[in-house]
TORKOL-4160 file (C-alpha; in steps of 0.2 Angstrom, whole numbers, padded with zeros to 4 digits, m for minus):
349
<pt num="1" X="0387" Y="0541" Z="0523"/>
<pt num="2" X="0384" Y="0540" Z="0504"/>
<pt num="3" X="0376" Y="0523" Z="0500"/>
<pt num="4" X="0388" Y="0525" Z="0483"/>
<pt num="5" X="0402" Y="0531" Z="0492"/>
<pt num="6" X="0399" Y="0517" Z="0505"/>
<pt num="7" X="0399" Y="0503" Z="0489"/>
<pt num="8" X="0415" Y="0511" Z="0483"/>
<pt num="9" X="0422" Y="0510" Z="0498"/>
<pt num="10" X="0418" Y="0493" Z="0503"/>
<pt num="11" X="0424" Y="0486" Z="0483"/>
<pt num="12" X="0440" Y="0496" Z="0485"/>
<pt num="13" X="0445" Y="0486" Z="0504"/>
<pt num="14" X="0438" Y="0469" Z="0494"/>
<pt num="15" X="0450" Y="0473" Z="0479"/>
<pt num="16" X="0465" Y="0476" Z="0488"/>
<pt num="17" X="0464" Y="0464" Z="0499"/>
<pt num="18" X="0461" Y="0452" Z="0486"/>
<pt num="19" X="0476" Y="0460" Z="0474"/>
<pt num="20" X="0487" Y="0456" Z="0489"/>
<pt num="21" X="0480" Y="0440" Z="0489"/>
<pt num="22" X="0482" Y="0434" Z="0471"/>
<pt num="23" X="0498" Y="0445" Z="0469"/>
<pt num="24" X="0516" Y="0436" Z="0467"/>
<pt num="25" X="0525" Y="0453" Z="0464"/>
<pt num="26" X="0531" Y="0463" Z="0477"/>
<pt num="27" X="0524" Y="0479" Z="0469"/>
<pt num="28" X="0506" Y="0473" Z="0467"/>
<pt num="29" X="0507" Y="0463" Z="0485"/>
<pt num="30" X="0512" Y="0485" Z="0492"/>
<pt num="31" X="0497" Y="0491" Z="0480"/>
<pt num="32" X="0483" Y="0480" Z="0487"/>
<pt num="33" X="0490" Y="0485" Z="0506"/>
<pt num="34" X="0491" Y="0504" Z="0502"/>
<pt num="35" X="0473" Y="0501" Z="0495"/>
<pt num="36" X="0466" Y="0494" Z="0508"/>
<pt num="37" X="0475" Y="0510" Z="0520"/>
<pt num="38" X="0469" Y="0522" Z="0510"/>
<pt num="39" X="0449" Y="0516" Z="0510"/>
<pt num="40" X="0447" Y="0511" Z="0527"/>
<pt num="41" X="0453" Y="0529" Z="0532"/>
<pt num="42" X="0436" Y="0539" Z="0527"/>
<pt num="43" X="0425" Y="0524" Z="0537"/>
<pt num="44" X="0436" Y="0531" Z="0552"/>
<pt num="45" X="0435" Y="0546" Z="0551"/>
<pt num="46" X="0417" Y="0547" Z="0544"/>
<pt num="47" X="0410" Y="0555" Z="0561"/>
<pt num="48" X="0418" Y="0569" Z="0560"/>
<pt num="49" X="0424" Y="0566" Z="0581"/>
<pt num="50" X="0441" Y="0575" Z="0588"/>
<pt num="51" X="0443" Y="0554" Z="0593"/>
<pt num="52" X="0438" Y="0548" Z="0576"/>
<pt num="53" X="0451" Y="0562" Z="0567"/>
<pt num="54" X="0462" Y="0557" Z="0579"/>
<pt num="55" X="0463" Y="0539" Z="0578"/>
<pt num="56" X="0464" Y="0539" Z="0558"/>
<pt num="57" X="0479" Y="0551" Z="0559"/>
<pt num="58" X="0488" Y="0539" Z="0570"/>
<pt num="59" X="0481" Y="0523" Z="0557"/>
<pt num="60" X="0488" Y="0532" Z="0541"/>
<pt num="61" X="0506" Y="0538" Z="0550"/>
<pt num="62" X="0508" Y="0520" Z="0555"/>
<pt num="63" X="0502" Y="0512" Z="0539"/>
<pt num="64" X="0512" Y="0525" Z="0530"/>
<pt num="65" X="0528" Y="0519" Z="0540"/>
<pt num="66" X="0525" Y="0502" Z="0536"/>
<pt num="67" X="0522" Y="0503" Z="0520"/>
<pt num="68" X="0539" Y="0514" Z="0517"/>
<pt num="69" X="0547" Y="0501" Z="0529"/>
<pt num="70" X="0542" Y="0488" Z="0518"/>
<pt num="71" X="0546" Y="0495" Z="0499"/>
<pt num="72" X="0562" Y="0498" Z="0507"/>
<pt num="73" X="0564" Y="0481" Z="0510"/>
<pt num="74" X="0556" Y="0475" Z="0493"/>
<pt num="75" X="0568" Y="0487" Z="0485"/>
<pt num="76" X="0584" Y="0480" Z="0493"/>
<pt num="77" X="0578" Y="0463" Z="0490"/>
<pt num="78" X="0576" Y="0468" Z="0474"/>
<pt num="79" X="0596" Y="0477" Z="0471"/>
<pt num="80" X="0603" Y="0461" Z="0479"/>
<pt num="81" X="0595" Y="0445" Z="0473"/>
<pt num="82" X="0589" Y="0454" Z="0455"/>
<pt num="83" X="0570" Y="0448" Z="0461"/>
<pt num="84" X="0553" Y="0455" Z="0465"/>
<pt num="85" X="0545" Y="0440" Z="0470"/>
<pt num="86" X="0537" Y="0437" Z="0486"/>
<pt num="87" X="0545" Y="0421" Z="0486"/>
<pt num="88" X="0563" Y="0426" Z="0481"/>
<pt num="89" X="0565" Y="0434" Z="0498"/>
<pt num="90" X="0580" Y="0424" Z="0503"/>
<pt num="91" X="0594" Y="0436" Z="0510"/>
<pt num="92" X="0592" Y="0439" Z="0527"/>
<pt num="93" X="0591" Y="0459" Z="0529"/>
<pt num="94" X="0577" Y="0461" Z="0517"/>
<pt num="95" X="0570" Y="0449" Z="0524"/>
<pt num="96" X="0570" Y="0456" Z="0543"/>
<pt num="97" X="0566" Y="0472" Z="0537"/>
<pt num="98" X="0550" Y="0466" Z="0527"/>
<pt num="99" X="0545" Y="0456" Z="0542"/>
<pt num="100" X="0547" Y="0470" Z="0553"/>
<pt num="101" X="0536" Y="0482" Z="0542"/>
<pt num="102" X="0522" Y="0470" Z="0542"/>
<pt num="103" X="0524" Y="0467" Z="0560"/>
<pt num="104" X="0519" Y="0486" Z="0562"/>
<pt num="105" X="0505" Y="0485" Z="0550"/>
<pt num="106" X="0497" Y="0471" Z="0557"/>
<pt num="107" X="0499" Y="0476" Z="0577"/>
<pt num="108" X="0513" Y="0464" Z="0584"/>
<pt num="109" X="0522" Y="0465" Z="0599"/>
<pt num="110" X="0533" Y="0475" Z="0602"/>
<pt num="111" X="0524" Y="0488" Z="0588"/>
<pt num="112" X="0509" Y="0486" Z="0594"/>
<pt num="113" X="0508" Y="0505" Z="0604"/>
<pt num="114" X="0495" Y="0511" Z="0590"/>
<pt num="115" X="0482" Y="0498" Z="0590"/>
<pt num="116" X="0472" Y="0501" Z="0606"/>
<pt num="117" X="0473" Y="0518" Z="0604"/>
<pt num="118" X="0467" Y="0520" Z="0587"/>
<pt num="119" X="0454" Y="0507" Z="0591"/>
<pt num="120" X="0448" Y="0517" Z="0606"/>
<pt num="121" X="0443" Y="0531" Z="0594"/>
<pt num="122" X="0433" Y="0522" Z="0582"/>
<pt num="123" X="0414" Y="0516" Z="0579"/>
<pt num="124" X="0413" Y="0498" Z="0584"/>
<pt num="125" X="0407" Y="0495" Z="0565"/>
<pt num="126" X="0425" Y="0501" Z="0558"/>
<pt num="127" X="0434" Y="0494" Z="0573"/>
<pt num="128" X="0426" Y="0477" Z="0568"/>
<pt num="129" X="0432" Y="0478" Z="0550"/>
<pt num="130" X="0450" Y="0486" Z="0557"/>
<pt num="131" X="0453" Y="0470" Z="0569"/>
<pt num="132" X="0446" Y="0457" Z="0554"/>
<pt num="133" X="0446" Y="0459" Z="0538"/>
<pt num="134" X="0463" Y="0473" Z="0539"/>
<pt num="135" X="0473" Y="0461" Z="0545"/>
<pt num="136" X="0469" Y="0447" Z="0532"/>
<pt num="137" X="0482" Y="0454" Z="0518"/>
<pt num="138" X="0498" Y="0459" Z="0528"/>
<pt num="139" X="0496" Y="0441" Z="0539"/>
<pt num="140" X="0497" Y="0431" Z="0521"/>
<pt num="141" X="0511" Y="0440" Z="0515"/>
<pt num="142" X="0519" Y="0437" Z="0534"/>
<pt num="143" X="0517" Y="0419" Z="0531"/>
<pt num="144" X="0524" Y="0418" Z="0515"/>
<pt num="145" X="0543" Y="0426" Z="0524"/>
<pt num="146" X="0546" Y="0410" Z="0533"/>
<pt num="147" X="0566" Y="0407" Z="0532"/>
<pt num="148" X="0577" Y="0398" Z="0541"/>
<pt num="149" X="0583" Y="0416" Z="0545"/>
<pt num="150" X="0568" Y="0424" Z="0553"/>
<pt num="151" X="0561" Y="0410" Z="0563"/>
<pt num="152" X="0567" Y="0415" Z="0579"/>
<pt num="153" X="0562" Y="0433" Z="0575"/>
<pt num="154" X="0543" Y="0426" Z="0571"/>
<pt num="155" X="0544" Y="0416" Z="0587"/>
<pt num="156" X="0548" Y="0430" Z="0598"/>
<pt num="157" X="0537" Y="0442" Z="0592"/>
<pt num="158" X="0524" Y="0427" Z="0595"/>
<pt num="159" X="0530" Y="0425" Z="0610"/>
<pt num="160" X="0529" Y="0443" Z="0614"/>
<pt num="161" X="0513" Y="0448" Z="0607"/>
<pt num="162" X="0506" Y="0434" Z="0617"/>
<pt num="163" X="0512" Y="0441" Z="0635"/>
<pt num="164" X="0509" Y="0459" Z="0628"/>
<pt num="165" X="0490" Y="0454" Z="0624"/>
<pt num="166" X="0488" Y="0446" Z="0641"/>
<pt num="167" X="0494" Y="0458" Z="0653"/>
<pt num="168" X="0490" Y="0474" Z="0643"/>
<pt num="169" X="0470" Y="0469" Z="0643"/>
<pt num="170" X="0471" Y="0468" Z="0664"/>
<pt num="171" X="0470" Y="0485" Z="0668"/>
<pt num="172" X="0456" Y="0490" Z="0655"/>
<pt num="173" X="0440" Y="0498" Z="0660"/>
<pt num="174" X="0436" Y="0501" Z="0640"/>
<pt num="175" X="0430" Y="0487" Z="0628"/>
<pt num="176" X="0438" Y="0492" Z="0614"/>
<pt num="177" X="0454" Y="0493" Z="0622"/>
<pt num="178" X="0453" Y="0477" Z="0629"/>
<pt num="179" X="0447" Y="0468" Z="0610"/>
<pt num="180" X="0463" Y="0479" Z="0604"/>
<pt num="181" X="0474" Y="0470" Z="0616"/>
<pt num="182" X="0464" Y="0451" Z="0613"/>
<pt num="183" X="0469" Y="0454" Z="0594"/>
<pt num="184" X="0488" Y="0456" Z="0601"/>
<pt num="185" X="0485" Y="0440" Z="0610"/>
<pt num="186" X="0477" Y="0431" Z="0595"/>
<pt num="187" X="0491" Y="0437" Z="0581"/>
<pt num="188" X="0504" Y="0429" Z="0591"/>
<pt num="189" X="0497" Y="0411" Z="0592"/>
<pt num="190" X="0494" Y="0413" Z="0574"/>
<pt num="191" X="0514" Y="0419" Z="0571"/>
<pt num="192" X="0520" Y="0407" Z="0583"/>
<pt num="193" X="0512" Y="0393" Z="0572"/>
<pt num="194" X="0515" Y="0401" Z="0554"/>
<pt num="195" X="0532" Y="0396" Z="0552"/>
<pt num="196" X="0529" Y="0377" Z="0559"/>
<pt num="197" X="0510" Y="0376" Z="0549"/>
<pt num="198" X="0506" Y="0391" Z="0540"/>
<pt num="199" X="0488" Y="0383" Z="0536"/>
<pt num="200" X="0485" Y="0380" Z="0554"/>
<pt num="201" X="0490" Y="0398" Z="0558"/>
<pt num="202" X="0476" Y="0405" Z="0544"/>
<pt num="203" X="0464" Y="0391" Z="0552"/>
<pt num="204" X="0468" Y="0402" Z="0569"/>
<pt num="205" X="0467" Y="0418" Z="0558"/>
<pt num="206" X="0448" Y="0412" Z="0551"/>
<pt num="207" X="0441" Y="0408" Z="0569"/>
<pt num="208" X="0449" Y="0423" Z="0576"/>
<pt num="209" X="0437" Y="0433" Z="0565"/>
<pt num="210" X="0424" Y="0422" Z="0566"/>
<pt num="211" X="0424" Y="0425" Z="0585"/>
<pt num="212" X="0428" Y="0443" Z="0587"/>
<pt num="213" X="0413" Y="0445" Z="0574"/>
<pt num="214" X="0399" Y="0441" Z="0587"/>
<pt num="215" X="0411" Y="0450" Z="0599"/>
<pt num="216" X="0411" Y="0466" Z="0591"/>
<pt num="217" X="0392" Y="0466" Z="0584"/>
<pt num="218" X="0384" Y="0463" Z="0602"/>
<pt num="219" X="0394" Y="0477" Z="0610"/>
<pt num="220" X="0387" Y="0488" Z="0596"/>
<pt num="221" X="0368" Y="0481" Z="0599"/>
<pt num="222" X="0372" Y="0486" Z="0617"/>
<pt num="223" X="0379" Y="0502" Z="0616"/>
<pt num="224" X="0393" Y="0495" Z="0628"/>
<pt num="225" X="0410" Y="0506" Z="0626"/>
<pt num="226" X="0414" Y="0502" Z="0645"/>
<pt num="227" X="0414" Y="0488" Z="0656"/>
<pt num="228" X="0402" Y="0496" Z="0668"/>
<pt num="229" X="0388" Y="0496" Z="0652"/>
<pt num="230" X="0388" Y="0479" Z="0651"/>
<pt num="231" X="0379" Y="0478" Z="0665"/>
<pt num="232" X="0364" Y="0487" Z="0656"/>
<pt num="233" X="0362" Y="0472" Z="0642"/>
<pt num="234" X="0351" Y="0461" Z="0651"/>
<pt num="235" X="0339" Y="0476" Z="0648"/>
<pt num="236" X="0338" Y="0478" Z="0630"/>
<pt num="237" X="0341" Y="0458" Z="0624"/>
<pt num="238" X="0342" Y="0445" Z="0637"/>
<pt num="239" X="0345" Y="0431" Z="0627"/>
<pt num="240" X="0358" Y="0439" Z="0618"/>
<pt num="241" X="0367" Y="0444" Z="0636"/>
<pt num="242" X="0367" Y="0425" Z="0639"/>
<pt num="243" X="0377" Y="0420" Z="0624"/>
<pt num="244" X="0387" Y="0435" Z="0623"/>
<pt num="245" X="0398" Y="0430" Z="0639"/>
<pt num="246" X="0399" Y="0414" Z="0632"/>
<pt num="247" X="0408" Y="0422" Z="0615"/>
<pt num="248" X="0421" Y="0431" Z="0625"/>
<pt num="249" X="0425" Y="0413" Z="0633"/>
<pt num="250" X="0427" Y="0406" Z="0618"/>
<pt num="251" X="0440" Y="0420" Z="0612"/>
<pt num="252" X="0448" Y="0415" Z="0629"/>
<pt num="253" X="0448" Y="0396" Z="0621"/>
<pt num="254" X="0438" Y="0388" Z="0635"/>
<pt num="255" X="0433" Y="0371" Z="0630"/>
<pt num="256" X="0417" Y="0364" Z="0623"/>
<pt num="257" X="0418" Y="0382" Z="0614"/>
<pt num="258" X="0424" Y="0385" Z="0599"/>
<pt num="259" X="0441" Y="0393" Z="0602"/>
<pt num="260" X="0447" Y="0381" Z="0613"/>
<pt num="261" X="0452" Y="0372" Z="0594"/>
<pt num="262" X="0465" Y="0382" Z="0588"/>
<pt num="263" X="0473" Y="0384" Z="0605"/>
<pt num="264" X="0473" Y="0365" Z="0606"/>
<pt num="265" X="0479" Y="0361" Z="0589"/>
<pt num="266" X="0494" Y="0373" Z="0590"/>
<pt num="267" X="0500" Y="0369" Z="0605"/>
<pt num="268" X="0497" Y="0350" Z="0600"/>
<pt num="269" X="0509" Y="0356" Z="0585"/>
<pt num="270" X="0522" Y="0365" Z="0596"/>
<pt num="271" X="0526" Y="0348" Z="0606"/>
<pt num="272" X="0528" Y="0339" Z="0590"/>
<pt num="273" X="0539" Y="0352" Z="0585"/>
<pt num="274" X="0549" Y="0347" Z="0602"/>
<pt num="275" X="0545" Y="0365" Z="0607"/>
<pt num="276" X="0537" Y="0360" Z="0623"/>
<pt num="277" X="0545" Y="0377" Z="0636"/>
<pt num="278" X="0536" Y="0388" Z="0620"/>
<pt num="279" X="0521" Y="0378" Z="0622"/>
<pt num="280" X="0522" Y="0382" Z="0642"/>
<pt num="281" X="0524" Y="0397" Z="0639"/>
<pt num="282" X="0511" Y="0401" Z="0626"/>
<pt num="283" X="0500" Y="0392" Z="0637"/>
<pt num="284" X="0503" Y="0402" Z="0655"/>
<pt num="285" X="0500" Y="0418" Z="0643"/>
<pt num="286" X="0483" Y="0412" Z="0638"/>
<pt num="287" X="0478" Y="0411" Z="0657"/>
<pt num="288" X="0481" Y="0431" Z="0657"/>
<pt num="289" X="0469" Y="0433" Z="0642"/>
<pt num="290" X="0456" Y="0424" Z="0650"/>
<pt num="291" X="0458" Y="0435" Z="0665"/>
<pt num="292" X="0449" Y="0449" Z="0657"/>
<pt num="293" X="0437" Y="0438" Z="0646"/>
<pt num="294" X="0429" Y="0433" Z="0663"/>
<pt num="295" X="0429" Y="0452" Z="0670"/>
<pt num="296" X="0419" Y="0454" Z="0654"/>
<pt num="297" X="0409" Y="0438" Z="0656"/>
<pt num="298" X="0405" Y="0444" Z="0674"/>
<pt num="299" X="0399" Y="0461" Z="0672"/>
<pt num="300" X="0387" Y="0456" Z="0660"/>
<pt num="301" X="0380" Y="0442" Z="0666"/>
<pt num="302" X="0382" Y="0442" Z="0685"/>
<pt num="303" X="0380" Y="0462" Z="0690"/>
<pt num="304" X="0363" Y="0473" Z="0688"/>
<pt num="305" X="0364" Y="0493" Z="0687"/>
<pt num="306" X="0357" Y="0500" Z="0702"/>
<pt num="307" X="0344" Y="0510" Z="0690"/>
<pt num="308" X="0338" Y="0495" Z="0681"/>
<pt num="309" X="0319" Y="0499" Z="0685"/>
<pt num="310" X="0316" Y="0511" Z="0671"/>
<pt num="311" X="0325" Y="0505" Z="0659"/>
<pt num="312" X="0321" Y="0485" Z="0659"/>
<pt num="313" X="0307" Y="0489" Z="0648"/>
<pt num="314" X="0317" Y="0490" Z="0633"/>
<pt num="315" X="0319" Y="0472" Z="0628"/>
<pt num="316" X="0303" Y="0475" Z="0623"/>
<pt num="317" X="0305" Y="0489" Z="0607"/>
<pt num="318" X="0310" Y="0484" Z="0592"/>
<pt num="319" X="0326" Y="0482" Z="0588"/>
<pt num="320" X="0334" Y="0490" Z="0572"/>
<pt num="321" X="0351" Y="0481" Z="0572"/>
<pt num="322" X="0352" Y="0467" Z="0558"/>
<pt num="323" X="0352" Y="0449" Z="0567"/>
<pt num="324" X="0355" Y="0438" Z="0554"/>
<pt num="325" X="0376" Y="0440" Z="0553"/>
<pt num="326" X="0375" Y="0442" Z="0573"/>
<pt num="327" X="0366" Y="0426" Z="0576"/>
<pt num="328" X="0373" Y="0415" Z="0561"/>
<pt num="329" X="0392" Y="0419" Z="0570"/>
<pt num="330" X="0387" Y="0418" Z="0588"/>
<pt num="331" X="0383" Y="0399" Z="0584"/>
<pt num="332" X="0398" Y="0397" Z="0574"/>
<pt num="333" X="0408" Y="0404" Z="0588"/>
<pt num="334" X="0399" Y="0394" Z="0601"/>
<pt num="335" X="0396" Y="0376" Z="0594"/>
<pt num="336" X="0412" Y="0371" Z="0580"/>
<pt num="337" X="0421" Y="0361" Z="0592"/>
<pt num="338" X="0414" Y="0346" Z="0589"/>
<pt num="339" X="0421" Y="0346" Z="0567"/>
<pt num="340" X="0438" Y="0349" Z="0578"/>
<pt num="341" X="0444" Y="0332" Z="0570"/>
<pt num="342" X="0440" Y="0336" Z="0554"/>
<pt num="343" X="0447" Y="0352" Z="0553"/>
<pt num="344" X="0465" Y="0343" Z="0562"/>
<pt num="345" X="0464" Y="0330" Z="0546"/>
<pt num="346" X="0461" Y="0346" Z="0532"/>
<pt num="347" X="0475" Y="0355" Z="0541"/>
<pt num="348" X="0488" Y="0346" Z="0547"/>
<pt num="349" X="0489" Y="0333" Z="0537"/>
């Protein structure tokens, strides 16, 4: 792609997430969201792939329903209460409309169908910035909706999402899919935590990214799309095949890694809340996530392709990939446990 193009592109996602970010309005808050659509669209489908074309029709028809779904609901707020503020969302069918909409722009369960398939089809680059920095804007607005009336509606769809991530990922043989369905799993802690502690759900949101970074940038330094590819990374970097099983236990939230943090601290929050069955519950769902986080532990660090003769020379070549964000968030996503009391005193006090 155009390096111009690519700079325009990049600025416009920055911009609207950032209007979405610093908007009150409900009209500026839809603008940023539709921006953010609208540029991300020609980084999927910039291949020019049946797959590629195919995924970004499914992300704009979706998007494009959310986004209807949720003017809808913005207008209606609007004719009832005689307010546009994000804030001002106070009547209840509004209300569960907007949530709803942004449910289906962000991947919850149970409108989470599109993600994995549209993730399938794209470059692990894009799917990177898809399962990151995309859901950044539509989460913030989802955590400012937090009514007495849609708290049971954000703690089933948590709920949901959670189970949905867990047992959707088990049958998996393609990475992609199986990151889709871990981002599932990770949005619902974050929504079953944003009406109890929104700060401690965007703490959840920040690691989240900050583990799937390292995730998503090791699978593209290997060139591994299936499960049985992982098996071939011990040949091109053996150091980063040793650390990479170790990020896909920390999304699982395995202590002294750093994802066991958030997992801790919300379900610390949940029994305070007296929500201790939820907790349970959210808990047992974690163990199915972590089911599939070892299968991908396991094939890359415990099996050897059968044909590994000619090809475990090429550690040895150069590599073109840039190292520095890949090695700056594999440490972050490895060894943050220990500021874990620090962070429970910024955000939960």
């Amino acid at each position: 792609m155009n390096p111009l193009i690519l700079s325009m592109i990049t600025i416009a996602l920055g911009f609207g997430t950032t209007l979405t970010f610093a908007s009150s309005h409900w009209l500026l808050a839809w603008m940023g969201l539709e921006i953010n659509t609208l540029a991300i669209l020609p980084l999927m489908a910039r291949h020019h792939h049946p797959r590629a074309v195919e995924a970004s029709t499914k992300y704009f028809l979706t998007q494009a329903a959310g986004a209807a779904t949720l003017l809808f609901a913005n207008t209606t707020n609007g004719w009832i209460t005689g307010q546009w503020t994000i804030s001002e969302m106070a009547h209840p069918i509004p209300a569960t409309l907007a949530m709803a909409a942004l449910a289906l722009k962000i991947g919850l369960a149970p409108t989470h169908v599109w993600l994995p398939e549209v993730l399938q089809g794209l470059d692990l680059s894009v799917g990177l910035v898809m399962s990151t920095w995309q859901k950044l804007a539509p989460f913030v607005l989802l955590s400012q909706l937090q009514t007495p009336d849609t708290t049971t509606m954000l703690i089933l769809l948590g709920l949901l999402s959670t189970l949905v991530g867990g047992c959707g990922g088990l049958n998996q043989t393609q990475t992609r899919k199986i990151l889709a369905y871990s981002s599932i799993a990770h949005l619902g802690w974050m929504v079953l935590m944003v009406q109890f502690l929104p700060r401690l759900g965007l703490l959840t949101l920040v690691i989240y990214c900050l583990l799937t970074t390292p995730a998503f940038l090791s699978l593209k330094a290997n060139q591994a799309t299936s499960v049985n590819k992982l098996a071939l990374a011990w040949t091109k970097a053996p150091v980063l095949a040793a650390c990479t099983p170790l990020v896909f236990l920390s999304l699982g939230g395995l202590p002294p890694l750093t994802g066991f943090m958030p997992k801790w601290l919300i379900l610390h929050e949940l029994t305070k809340q007296e929500l201790t069955g939820l907790a349970t519950l959210a808990a047992l769902s974690a163990l199915l996530s972590l089911y599939f986080y070892l299968r991908l532990s396991y094939a890359m660090a415990m099996t050897m392709p059968p044909n590994s003769l000619t090809s475990s020379p090429a550690w040895r070549l150069a590599s073109t990939q840039a190292t520095l964000p890949l090695a700056t968030t594999t440490v972050a996503a490895l060894g943050l446990l220990p500021v874990t009391p620090l962070v429970a005193v910024l955000f939960t006090s």
